[in-house]
Every structure is written in structure tokens, then in C-alpha cells.
N, C-alpha and C positions, 0 to 999 in steps of 0.2 A: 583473534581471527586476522589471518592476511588477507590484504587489498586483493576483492577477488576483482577476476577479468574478463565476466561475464555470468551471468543469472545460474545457467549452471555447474560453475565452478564455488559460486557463494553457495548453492544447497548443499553442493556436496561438502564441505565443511562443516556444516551443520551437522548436530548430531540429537538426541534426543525427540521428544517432542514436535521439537519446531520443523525439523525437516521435511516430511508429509504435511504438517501446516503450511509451510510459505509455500510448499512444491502446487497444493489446492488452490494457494491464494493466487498465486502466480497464473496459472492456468483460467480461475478468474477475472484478472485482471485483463489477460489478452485476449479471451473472450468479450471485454468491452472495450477493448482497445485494439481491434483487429490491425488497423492503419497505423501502429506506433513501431518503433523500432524499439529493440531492445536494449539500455543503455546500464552502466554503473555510474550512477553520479551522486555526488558525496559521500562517496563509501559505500553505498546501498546499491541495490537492483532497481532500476527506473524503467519508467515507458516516455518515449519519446515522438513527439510529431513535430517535426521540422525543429524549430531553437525551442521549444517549451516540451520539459519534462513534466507530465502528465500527474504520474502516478508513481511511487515508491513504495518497499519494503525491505523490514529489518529483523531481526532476530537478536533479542535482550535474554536477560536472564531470566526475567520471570513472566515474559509476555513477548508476542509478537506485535510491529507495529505498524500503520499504514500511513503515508505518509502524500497527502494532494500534493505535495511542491509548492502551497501558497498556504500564508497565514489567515486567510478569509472565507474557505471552505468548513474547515471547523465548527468557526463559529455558528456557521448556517444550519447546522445538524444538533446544536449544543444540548437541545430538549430529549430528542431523541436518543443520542447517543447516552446522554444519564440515564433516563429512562430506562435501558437497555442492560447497564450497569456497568460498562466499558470504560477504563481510563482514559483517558485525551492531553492533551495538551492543546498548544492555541495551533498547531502546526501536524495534529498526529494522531490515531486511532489505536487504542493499545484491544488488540484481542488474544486469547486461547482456545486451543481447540473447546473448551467448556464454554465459553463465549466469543462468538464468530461474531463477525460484522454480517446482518443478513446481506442476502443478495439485493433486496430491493435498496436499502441505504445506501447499499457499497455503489450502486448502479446511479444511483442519484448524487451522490458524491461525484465521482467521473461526470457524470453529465455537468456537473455544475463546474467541475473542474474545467470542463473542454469549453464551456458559454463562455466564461472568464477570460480564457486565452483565445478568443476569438474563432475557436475550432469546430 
């Protein structure tokens, strides 16, 4: 995939699966992030409020992945998230359409996202 140059030139490269997935997730996200701008940072589709990116997503091969922009949100959900049967990492949410991030976690993530950055 080429460096896309905005959220909807990354979907539309997408093909499979994932594209109806992140196009949901995406719509998601700015549903909890009315106030962000729309950003590509690190390669990825970001939400942005002033110098702090919010909230990120990506499209892998075998999963899609959600991404706070901090290494300390993660951890905070780590029960849940297993629970749930979701991969992770210390920095990332791996879902597929078979296993979404619900709406309540995903919500509480961003909130905990926004407390952090002062927002």
C-alpha cells in the first residue's frame, strides 16, 4: 500500500474484508471524536485535537487494528480486551469483522485516550 493522503484515499485501497471494516470503524471513531480533525500519521488514518493524535487505524493481513497513539491505554483495558479474545499489543487493538471492539470499550478507550491528553 501507498502513503495514502487522507482516510478516504487509505479505504479506497483497501480491498477485501477490511474495507467496510475500517469504512464502520472509521465512522465510529468520529462519532467519538466529533472535535478531531482528520489526520494520516504514521502511515495510518488518525484523529487529531490540536498537537495530540487521538485515535488511529490500520489494515494488516489478518486483522484490523486500533491504535490510542499512547502506550498506557492498552494496558488499562488488558482484562477486558483478553476476555473478549482480541489480540493487542502494549500500543494496539487487533479486531475483525468476527471480533469488533464493542462500542462500550472502544468508547471508554477514547475517553481515557482524551483524560490522558488533557482533552
Amino acid at each position: 500500500m501507498t502513503k495514502a493522503a487522507s482516510h478516504d484515499a487509505y479505504l479506497a485501497e483497501l480491498g477485501g474484508e477490511f474495507a467496510p471494516l475500517l469504512q464502520d470503524f472509521r465512522l465510529r471513531l468520529a462519532a467519538l471524536l466529533p472535535q478531531a480533525d482528520e489526520v494520516i500519521s504514521y502511515a495510518m488514518p488518525g484523529f487529531r485535537i490540536g498537537k495530540h493524535v487521538i485515535a488511529g487505524y490500520a489494515s494488516w493481513v489478518k486483522h484490523a487494528s486500533f491504535y490510542p497513539h499512547s502506550g498506557g491505554i492498552v494496558p488499562q483495558f488488558l482484562n477486558e480486551i483478553q476476555a473478549l479474545g482480541l489480540g493487542y499489543t502494549k500500543s494496539a487493538v487487533h479486531f475483525t469483522a468476527t471480533k469488533p471492539i464493542p462500542d462500550d470499550l472502544l468508547a471508554r478507550m477514547v475517553a481515557a485516550r482524551l483524560a490522558e491528553a488533557d482533552l
